[in-house]
N, C-alpha and C positions, 0 to 999 in steps of 0.2 A: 315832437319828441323832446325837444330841446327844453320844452315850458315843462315836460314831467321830471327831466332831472333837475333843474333848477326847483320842483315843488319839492322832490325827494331829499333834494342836500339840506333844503330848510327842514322840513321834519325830521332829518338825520341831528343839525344842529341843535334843534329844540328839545331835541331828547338827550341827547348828550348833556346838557345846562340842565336838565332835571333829574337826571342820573344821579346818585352820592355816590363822591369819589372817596370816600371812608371807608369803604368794604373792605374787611380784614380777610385773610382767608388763608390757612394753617394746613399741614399734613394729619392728614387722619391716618393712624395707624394700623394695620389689620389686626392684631389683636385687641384693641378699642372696638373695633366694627365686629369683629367673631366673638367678644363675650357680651355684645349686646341683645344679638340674635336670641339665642337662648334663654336669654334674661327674660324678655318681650315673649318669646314663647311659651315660658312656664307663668309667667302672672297671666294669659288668656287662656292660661287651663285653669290654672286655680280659678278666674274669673266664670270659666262655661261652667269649673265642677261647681259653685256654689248657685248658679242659676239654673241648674236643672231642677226639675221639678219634685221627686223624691226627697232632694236636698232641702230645697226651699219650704218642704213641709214640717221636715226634722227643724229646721232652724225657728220656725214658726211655735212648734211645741215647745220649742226651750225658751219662747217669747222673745224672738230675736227676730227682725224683719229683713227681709231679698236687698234692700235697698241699705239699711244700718253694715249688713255681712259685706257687700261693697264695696261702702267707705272704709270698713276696718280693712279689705283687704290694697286699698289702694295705699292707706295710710305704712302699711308691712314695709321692711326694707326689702332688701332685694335677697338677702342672703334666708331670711326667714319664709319668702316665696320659695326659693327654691328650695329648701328643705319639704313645704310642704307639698310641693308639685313631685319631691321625689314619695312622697308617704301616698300620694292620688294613683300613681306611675303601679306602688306596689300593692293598692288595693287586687281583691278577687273581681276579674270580668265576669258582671251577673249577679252575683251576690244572691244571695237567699230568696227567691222568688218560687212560690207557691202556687203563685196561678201557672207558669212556665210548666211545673208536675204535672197540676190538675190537667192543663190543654196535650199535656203528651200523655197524657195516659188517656184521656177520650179521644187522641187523635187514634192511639195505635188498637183502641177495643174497637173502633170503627172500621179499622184496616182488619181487624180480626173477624170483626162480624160479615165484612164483604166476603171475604176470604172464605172464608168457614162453613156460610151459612147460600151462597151463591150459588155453588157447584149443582 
């Protein structure tokens, strides 16, 4: 038992001498760390809203590519992310979709013909 702590204080030593003793290390303040949060959350909306697929086609038609829309948005400061994560925030859930009518209106002539025509 005695040869493993004599191995252990030497690996304790050898690590010690390879450690840097220049590590700085400062108070983070909680409002530093709570306005970062949301920072970091609204550029990975803006990031998922320009990667969906809808999106990525509209930006294609105005000859602009998934990966250019990206960079410009990594390039944004933080204050112009957030403006437009709050414009994404206040978009309509759903938006204009045609097929969404089309499939409820032969869902529910389906439910009427069961209905109706069953009895």
């Amino acid at each position: 038992m005695s040869r493993l702590y004599k191995l252990l204080v030497k690996l304790l030593i050898v690590s010690m001498i390879w450690v840097p003793f220049s590590v700085q290390s400062a108070m983070v303040g909680s409002d530093q760390v709570a306005a970062s949060v949301p920072d970091r959350v609204n550029r990975d909306k803006v990031l998922n809203f320009i990667s969906r697929g809808d999106v990525a086609k509209q930006f294609e038609s105005l000859g602009l590519s998934a990966s250019t829309a990206k960079e410009r948005v990594n390039a944004m400061t933080q204050d112009e992310i957030n403006r437009l994560a709050g414009r994404i925030d206040a978009l309509p859930a759903g938006g204009d979709s045609t097929a969404a009518w089309v499939a409820g209106i032969i869902i529910v002539g389906i439910i009427i013909w069961l209905v109706w025509y069953q009895k």
